[in-house]
mmCIF file as Biopython writes it, N, C-alpha, C and O atoms, coordinates in Angstrom:
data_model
#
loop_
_atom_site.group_PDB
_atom_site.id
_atom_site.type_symbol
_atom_site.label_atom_id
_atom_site.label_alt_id
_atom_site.label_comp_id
_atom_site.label_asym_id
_atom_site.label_entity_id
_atom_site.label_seq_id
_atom_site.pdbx_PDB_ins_code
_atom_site.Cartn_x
_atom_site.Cartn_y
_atom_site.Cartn_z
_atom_site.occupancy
_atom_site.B_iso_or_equiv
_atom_site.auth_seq_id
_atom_site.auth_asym_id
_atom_site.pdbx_PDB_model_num
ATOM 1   N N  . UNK A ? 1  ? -156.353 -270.060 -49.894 1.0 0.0 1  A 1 
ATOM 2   C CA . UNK A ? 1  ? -155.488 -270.577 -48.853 1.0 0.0 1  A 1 
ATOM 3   C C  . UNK A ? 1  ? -154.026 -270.386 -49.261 1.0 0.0 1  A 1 
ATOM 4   O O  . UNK A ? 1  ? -153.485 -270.738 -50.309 1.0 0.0 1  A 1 
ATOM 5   N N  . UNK A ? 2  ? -153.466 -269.705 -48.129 1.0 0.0 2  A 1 
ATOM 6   C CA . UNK A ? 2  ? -151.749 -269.581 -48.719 1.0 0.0 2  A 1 
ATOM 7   C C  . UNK A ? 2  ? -150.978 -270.969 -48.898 1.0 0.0 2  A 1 
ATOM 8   O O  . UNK A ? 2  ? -151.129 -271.951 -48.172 1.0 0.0 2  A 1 
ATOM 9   N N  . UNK A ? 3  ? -150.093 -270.866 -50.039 1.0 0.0 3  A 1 
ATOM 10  C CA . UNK A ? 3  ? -149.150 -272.269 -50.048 1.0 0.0 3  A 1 
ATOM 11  C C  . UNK A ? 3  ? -148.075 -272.533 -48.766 1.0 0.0 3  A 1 
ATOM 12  O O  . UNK A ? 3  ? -147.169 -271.705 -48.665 1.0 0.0 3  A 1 
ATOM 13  N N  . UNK A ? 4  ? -148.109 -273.370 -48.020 1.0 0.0 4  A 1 
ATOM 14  C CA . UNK A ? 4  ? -146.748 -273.478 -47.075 1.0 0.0 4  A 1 
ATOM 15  C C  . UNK A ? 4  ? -145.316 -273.165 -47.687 1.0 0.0 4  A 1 
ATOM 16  O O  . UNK A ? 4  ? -145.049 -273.873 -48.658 1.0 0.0 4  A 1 
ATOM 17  N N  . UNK A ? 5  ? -144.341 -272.248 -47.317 1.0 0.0 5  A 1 
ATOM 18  C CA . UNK A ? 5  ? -143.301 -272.283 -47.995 1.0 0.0 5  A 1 
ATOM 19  C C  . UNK A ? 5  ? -142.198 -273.282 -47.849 1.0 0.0 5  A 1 
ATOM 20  O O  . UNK A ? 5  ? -142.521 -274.090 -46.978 1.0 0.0 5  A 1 
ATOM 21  N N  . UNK A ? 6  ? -141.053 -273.539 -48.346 1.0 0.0 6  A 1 
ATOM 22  C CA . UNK A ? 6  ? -140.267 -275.080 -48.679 1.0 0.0 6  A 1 
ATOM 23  C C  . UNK A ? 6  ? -140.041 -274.986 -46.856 1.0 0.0 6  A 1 
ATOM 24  O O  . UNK A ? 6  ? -140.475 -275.945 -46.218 1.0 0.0 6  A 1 
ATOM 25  N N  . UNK A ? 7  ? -139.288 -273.695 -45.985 1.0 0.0 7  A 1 
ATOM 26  C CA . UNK A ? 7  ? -139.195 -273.955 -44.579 1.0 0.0 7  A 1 
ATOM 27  C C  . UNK A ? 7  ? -140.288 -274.215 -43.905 1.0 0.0 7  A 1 
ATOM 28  O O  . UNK A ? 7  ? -140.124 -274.671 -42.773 1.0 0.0 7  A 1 
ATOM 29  N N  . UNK A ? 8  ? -141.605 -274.015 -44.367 1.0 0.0 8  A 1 
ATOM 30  C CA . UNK A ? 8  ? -142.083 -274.561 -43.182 1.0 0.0 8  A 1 
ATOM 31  C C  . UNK A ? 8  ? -142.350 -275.896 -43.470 1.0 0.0 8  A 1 
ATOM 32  O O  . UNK A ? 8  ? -142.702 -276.593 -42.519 1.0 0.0 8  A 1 
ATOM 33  N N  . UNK A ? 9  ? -142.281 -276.296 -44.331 1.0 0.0 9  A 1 
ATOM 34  C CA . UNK A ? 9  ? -142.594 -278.370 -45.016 1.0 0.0 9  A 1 
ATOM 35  C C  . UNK A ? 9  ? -141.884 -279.014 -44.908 1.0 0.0 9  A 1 
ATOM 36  O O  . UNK A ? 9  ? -142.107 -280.199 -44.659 1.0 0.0 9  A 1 
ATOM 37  N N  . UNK A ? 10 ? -139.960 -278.189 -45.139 1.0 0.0 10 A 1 
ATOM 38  C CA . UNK A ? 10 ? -139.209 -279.903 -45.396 1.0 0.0 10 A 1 
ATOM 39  C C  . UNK A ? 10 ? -138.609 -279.524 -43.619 1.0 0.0 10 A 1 
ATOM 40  O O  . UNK A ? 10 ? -138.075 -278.534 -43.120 1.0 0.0 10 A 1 
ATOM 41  N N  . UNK A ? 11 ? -138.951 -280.617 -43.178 1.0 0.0 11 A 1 
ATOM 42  C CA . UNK A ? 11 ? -138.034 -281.247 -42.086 1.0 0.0 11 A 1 
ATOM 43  C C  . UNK A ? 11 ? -136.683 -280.888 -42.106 1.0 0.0 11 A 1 
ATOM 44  O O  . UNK A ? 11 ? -136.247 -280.382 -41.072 1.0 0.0 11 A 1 
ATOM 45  N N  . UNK A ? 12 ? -136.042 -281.014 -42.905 1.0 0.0 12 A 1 
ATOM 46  C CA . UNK A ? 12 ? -134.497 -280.923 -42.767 1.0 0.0 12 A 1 
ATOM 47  C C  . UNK A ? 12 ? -134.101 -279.486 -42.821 1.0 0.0 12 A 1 
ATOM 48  O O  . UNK A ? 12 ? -133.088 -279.065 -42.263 1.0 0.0 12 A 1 
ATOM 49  N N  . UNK A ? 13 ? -134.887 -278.775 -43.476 1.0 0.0 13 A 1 
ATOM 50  C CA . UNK A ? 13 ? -135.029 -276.848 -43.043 1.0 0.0 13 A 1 
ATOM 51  C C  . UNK A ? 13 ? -135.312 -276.205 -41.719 1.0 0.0 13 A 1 
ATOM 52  O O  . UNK A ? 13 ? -135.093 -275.043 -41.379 1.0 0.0 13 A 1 
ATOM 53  N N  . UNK A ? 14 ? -135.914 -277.324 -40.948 1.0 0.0 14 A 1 
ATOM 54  C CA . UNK A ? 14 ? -136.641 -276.590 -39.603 1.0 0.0 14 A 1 
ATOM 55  C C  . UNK A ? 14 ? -135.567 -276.898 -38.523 1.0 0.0 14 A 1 
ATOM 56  O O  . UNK A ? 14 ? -135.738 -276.523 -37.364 1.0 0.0 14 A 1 
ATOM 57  N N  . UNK A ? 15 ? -134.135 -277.783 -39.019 1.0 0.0 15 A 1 
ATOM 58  C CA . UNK A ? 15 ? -133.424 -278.052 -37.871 1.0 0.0 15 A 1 
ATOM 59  C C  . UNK A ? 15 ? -132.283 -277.252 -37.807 1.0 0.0 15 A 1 
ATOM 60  O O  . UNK A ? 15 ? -131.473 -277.647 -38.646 1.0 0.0 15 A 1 
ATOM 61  N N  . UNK A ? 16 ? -131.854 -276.257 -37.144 1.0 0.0 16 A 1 
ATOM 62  C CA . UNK A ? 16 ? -131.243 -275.160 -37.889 1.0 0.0 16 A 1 
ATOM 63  C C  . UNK A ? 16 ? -129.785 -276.238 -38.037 1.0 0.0 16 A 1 
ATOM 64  O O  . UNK A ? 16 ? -129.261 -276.549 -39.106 1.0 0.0 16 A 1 
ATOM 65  N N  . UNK A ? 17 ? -129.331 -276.681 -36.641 1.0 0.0 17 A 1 
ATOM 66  C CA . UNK A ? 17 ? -127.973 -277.665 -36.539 1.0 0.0 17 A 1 
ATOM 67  C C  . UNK A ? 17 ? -127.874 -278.128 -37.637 1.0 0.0 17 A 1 
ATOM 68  O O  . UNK A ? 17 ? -127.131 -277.636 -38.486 1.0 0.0 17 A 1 
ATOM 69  N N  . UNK A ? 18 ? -128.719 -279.324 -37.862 1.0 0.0 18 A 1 
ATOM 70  C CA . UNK A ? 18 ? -128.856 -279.901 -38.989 1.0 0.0 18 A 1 
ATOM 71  C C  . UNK A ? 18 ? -128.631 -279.911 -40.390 1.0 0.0 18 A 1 
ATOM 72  O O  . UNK A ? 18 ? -128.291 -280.783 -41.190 1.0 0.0 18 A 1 
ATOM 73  N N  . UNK A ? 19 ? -128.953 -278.532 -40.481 1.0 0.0 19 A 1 
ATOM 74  C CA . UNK A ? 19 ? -129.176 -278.077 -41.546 1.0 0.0 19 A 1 
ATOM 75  C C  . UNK A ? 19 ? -128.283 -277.315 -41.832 1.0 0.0 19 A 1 
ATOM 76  O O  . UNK A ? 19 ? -128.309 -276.966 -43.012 1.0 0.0 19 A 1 
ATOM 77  N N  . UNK A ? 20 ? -127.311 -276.812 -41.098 1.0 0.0 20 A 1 
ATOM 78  C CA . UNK A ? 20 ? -126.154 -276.529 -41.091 1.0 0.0 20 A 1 
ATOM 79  C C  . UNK A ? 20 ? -124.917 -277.246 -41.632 1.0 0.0 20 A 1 
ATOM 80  O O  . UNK A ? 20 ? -124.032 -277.017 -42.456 1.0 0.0 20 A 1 
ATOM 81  N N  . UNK A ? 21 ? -125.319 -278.363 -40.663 1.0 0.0 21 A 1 
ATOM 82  C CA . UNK A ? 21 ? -123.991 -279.571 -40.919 1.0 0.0 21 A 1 
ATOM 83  C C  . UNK A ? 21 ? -124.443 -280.630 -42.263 1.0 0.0 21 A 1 
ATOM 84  O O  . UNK A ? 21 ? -123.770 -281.595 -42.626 1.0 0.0 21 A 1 
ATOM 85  N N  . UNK A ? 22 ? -125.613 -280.228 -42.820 1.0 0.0 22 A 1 
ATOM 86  C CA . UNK A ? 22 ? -125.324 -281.323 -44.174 1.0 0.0 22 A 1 
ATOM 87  C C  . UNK A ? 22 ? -125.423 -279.975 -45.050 1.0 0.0 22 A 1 
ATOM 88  O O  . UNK A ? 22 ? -125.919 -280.307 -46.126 1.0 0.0 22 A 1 
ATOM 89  N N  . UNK A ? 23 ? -125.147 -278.537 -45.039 1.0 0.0 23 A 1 
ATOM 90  C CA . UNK A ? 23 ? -125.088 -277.668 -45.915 1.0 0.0 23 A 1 
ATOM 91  C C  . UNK A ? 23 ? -123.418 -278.065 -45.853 1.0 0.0 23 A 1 
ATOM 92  O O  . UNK A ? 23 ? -122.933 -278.661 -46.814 1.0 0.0 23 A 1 
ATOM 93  N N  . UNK A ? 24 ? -122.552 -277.700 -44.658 1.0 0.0 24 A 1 
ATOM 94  C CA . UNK A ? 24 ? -121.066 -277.844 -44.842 1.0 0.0 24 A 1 
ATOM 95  C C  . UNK A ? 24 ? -120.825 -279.191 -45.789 1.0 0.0 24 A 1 
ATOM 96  O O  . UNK A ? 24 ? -120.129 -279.329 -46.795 1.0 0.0 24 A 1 
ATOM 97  N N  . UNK A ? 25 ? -121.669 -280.127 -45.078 1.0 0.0 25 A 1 
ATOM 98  C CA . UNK A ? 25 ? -120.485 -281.177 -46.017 1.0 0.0 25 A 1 
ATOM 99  C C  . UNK A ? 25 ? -121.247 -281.479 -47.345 1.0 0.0 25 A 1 
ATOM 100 O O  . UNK A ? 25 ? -120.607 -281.940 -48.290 1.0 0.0 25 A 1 
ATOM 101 N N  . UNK A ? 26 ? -122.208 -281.308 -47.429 1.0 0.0 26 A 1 
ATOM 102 C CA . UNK A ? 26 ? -122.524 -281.102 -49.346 1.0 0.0 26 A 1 
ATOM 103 C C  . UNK A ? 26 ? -121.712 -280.070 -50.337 1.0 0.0 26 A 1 
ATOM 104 O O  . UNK A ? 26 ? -121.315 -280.277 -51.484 1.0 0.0 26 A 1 
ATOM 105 N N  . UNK A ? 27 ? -121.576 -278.717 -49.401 1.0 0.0 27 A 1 
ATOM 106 C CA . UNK A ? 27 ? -120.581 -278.029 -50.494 1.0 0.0 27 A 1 
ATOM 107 C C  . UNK A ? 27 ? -119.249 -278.510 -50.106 1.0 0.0 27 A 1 
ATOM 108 O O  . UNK A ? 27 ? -118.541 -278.539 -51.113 1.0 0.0 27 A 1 
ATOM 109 N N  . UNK A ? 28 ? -118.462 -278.996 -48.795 1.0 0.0 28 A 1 
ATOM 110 C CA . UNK A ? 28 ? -117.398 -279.109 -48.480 1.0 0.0 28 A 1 
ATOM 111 C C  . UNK A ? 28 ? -116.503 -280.557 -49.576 1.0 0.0 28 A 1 
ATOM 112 O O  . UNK A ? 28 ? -115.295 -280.661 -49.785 1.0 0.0 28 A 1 
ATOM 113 N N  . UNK A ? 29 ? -117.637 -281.481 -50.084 1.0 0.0 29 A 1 
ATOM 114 C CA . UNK A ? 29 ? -117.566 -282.549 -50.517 1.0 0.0 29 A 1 
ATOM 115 C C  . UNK A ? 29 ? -117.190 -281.875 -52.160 1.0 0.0 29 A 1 
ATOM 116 O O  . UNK A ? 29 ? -116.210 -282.211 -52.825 1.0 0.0 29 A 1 
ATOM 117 N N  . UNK A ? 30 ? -118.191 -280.909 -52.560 1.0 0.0 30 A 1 
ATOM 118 C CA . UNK A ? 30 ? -118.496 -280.737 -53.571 1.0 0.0 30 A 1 
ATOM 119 C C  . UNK A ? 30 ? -116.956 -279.622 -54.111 1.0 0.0 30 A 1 
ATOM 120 O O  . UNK A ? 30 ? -116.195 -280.020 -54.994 1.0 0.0 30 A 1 
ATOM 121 N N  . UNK A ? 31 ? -116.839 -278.852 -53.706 1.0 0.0 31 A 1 
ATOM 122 C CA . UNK A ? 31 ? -115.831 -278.180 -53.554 1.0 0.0 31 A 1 
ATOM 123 C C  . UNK A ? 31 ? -114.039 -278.507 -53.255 1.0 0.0 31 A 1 
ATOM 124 O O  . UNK A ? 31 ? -113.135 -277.674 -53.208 1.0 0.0 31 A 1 
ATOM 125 N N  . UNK A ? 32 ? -113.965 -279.795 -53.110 1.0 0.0 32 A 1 
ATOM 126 C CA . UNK A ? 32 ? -113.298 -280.395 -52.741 1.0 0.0 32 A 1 
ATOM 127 C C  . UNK A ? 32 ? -113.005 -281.119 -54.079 1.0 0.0 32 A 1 
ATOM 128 O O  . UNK A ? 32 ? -111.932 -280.731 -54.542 1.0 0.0 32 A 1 
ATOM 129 N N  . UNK A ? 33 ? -113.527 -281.907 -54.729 1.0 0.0 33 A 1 
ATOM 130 C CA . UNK A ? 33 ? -114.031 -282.508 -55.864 1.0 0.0 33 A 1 
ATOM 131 C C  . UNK A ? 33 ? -113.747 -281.359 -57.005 1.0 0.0 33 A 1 
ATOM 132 O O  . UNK A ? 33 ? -112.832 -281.738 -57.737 1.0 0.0 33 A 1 
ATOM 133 N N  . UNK A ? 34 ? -114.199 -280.217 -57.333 1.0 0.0 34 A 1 
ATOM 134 C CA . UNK A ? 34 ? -113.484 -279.230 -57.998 1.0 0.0 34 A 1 
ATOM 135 C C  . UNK A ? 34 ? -112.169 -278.575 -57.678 1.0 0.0 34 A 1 
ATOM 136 O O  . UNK A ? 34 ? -111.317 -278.420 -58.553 1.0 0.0 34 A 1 
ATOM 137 N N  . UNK A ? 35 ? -112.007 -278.218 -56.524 1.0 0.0 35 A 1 
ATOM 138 C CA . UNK A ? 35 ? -110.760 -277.525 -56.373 1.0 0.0 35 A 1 
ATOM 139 C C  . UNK A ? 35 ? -109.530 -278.454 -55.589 1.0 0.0 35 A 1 
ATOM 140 O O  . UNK A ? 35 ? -108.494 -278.000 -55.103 1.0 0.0 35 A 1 
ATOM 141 N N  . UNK A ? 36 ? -109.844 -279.481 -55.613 1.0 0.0 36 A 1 
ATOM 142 C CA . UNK A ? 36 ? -108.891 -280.751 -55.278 1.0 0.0 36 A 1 
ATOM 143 C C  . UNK A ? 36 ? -108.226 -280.326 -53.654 1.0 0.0 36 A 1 
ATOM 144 O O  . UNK A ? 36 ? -107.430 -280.976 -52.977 1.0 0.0 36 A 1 
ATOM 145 N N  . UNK A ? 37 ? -108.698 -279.372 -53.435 1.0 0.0 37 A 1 
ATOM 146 C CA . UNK A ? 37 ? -108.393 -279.247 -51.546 1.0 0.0 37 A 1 
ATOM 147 C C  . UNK A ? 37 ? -109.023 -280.625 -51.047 1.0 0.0 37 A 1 
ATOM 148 O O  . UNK A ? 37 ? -109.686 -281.428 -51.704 1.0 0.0 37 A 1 
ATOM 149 N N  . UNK A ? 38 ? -108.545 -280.694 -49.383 1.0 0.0 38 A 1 
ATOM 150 C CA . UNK A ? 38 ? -109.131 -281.626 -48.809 1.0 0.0 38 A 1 
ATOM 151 C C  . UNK A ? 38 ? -110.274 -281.182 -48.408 1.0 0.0 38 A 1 
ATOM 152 O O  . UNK A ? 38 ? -110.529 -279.984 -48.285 1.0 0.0 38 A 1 
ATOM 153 N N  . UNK A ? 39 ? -111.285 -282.380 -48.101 1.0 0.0 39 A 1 
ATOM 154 C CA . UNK A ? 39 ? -112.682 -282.125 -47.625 1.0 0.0 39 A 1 
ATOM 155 C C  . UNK A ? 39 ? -112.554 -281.550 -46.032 1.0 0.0 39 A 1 
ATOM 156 O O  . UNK A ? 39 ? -113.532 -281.106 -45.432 1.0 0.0 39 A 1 
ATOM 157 N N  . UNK A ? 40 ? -111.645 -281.602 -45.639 1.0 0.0 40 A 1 
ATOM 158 C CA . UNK A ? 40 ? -111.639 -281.099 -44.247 1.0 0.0 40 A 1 
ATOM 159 C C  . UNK A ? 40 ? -110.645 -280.068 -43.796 1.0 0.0 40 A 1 
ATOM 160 O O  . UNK A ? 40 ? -110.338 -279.747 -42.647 1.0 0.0 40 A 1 
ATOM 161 N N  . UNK A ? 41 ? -110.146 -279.556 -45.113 1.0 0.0 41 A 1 
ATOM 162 C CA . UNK A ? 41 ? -109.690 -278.063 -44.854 1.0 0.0 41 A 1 
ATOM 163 C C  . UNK A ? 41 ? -110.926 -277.472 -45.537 1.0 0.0 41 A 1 
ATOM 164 O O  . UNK A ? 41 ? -110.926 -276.310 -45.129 1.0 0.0 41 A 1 
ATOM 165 N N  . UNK A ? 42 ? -111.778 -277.593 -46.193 1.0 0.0 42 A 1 
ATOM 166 C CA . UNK A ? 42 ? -113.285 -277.468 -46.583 1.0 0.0 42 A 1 
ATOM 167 C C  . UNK A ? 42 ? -113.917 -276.998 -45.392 1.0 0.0 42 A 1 
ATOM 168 O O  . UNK A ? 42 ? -114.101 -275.850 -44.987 1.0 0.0 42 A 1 
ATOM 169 N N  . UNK A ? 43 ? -114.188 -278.014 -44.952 1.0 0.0 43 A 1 
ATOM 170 C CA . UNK A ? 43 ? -115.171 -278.110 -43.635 1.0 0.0 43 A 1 
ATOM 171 C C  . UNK A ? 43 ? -114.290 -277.360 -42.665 1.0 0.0 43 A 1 
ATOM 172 O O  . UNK A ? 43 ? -114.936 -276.664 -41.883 1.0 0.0 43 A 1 
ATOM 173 N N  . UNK A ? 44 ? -113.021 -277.326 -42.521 1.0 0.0 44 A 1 
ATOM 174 C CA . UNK A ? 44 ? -112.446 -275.866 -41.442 1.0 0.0 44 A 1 
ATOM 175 C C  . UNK A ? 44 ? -112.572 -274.336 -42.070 1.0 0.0 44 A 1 
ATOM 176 O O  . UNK A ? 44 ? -112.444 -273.452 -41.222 1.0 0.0 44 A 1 
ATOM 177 N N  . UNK A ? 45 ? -112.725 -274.042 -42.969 1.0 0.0 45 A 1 
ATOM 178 C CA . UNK A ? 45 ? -113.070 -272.872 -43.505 1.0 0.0 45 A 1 
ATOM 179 C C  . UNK A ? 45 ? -115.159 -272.623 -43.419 1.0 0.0 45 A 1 
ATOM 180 O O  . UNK A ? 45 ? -115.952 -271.725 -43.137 1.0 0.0 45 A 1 
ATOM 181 N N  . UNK A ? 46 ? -115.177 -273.339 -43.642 1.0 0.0 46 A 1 
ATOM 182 C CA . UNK A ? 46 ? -116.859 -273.229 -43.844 1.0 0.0 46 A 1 
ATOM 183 C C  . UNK A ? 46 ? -117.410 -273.536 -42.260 1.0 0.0 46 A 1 
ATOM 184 O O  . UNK A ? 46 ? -118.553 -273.502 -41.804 1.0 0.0 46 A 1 
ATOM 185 N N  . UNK A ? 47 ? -117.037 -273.625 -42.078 1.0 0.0 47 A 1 
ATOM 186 C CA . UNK A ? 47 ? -117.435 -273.284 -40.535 1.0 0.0 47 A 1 
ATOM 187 C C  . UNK A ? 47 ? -116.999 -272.400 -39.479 1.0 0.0 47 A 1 
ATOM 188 O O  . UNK A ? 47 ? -117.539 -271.864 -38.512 1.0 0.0 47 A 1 
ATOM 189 N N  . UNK A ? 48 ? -115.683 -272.428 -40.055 1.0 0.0 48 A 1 
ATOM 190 C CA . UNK A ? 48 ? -115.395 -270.528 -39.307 1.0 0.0 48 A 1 
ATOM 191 C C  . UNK A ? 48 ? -115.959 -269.428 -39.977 1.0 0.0 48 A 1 
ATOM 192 O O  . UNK A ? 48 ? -115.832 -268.367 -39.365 1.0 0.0 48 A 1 
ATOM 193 N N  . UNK A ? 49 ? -116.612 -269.363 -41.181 1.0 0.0 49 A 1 
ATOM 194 C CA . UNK A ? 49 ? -117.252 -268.566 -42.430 1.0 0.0 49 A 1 
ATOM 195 C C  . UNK A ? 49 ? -118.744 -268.419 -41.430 1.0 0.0 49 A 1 
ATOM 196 O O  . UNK A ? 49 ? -119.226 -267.524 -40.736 1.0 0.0 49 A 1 
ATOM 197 N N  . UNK A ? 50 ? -119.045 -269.497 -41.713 1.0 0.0 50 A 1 
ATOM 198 C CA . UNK A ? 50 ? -120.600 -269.703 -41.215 1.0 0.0 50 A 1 
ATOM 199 C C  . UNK A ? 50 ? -121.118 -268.741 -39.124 1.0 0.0 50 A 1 
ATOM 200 O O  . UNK A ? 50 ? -121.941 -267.889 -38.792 1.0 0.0 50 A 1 
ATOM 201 N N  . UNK A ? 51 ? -120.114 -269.522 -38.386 1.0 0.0 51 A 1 
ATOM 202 C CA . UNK A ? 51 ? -120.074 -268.749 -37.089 1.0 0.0 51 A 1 
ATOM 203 C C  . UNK A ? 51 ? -119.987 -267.157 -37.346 1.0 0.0 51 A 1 
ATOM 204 O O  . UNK A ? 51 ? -120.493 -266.287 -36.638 1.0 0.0 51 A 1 
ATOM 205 N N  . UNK A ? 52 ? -119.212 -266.974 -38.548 1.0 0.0 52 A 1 
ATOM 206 C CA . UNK A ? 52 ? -119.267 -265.368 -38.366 1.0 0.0 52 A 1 
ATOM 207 C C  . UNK A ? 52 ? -120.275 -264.438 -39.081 1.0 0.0 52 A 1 
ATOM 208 O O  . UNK A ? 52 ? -120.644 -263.271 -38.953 1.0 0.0 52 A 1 
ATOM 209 N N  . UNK A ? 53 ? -120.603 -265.678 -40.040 1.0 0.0 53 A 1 
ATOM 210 C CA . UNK A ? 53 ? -122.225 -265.153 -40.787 1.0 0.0 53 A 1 
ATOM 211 C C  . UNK A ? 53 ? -123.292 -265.126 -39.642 1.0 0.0 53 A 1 
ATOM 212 O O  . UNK A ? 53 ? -123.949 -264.142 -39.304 1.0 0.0 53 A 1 
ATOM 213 N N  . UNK A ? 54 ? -123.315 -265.676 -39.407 1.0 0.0 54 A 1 
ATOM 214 C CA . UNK A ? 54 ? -124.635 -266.324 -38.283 1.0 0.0 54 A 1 
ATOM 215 C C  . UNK A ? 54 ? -124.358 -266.591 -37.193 1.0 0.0 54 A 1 
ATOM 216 O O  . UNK A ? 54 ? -124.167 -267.643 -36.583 1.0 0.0 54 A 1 
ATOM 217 N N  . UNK A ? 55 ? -124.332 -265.031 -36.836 1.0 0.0 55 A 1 
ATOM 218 C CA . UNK A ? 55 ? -123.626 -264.662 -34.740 1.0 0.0 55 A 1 
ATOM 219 C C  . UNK A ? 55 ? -125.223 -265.325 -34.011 1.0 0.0 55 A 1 
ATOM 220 O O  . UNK A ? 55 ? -125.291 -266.082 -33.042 1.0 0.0 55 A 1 
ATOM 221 N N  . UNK A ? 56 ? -126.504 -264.714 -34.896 1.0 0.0 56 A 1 
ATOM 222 C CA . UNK A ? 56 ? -127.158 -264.985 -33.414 1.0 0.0 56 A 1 
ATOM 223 C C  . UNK A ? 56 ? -128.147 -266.842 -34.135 1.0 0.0 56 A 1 
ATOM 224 O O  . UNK A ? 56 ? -128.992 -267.183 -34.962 1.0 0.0 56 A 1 
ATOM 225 N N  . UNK A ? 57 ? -127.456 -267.301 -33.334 1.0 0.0 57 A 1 
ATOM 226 C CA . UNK A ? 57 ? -127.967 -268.860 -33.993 1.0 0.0 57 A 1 
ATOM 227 C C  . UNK A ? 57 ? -129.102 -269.176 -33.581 1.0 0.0 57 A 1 
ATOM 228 O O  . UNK A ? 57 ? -129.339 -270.378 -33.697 1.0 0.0 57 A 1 
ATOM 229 N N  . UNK A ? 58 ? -130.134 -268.389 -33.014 1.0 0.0 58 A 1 
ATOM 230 C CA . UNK A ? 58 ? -131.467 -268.416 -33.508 1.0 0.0 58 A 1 
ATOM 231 C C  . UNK A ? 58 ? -132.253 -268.109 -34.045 1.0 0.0 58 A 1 
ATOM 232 O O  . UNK A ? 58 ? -133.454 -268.135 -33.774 1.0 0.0 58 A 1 
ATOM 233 N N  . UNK A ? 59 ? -131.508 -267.617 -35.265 1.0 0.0 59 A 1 
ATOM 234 C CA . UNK A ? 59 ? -132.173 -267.075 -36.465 1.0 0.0 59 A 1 
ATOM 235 C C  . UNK A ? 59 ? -131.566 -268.427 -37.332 1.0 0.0 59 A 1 
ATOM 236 O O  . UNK A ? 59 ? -130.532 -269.091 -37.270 1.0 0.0 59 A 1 
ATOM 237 N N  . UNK A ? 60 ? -132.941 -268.454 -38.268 1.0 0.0 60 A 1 
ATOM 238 C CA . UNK A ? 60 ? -132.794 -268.921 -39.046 1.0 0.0 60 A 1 
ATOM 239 C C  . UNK A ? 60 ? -132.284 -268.361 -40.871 1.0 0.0 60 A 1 
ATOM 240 O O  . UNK A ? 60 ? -132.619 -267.361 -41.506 1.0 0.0 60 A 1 
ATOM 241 N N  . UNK A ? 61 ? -131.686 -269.123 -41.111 1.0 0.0 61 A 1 
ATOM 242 C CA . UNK A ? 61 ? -130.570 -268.243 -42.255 1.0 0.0 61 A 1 
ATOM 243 C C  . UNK A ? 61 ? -131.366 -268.105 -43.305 1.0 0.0 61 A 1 
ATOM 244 O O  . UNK A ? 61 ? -130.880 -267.510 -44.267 1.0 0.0 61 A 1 
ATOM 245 N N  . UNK A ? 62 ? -132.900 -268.648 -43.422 1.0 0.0 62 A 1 
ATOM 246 C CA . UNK A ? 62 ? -133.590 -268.103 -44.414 1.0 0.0 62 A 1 
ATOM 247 C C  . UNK A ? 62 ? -134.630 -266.982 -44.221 1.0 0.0 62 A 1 
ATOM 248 O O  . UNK A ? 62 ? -135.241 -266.410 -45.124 1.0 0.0 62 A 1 
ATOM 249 N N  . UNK A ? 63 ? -134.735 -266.752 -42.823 1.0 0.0 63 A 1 
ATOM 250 C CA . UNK A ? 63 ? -135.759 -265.646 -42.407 1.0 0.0 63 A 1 
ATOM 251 C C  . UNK A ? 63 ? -134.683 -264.402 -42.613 1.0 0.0 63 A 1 
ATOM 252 O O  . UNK A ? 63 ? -133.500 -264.419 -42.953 1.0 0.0 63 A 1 
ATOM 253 N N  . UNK A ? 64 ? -135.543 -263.359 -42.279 1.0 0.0 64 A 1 
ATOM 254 C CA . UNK A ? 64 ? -135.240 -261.741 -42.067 1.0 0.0 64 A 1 
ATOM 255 C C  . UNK A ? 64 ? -134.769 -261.652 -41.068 1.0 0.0 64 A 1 
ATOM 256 O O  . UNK A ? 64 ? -134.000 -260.696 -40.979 1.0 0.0 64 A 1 
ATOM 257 N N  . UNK A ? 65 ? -134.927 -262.529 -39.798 1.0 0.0 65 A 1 
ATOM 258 C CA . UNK A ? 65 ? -134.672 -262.099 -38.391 1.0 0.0 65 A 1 
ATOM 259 C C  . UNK A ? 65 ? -132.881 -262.094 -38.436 1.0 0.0 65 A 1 
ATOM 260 O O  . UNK A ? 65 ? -132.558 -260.917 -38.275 1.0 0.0 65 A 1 
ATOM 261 N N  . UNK A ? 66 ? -131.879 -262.784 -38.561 1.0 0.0 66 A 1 
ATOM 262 C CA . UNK A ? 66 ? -130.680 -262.744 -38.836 1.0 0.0 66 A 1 
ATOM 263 C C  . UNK A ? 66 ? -130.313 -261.509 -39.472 1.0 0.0 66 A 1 
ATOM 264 O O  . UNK A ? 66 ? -129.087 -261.407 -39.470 1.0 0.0 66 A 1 
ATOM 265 N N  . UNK A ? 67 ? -130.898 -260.500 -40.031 1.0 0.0 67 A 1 
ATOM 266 C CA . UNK A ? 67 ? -129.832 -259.435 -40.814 1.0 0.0 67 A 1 
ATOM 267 C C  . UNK A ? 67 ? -129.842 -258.210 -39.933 1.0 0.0 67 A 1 
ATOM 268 O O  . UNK A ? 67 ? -128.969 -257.343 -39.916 1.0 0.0 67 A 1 
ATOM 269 N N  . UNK A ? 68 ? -131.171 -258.255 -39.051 1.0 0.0 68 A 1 
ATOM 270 C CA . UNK A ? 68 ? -131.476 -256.656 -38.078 1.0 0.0 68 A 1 
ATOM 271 C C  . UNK A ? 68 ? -130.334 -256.933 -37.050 1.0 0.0 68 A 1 
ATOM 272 O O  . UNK A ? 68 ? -130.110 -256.128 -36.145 1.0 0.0 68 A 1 
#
């Protein structure tokens, strides 16, 4: 029997929004904390970064379907 992989088990992987907005503010927090910027010139860069990584937002950023 195949193992489920971590996206199809954890909940918080399957919501793409979601999973978006606690990726920004975990590194935005974290990054902030090292490079002494504010957390919300953080979070304005990482989200204009992210829209232009990930034009078609129904792909999910750990599948294959996002790179064709």
């Amino acid at each position: 029997m195949r193992k489920k992989s971590l996206i199809e088990t954890n909940p918080y992987l399957q919501n793409l929004e979601k999973y978006r907005e606690s990726l920004i503010t975990n590194v935005s927090s974290s990054t902030a904390i090292e490079t002494g910027a504010s957390v919300q010139s953080v979070v304005d860069t990482l989200t204009e970064v992210t829209r232009s990584i990930f034009i078609n937002h129904n792909a999910h950023p750990f599948s294959n379907h996002h790179l064709s």
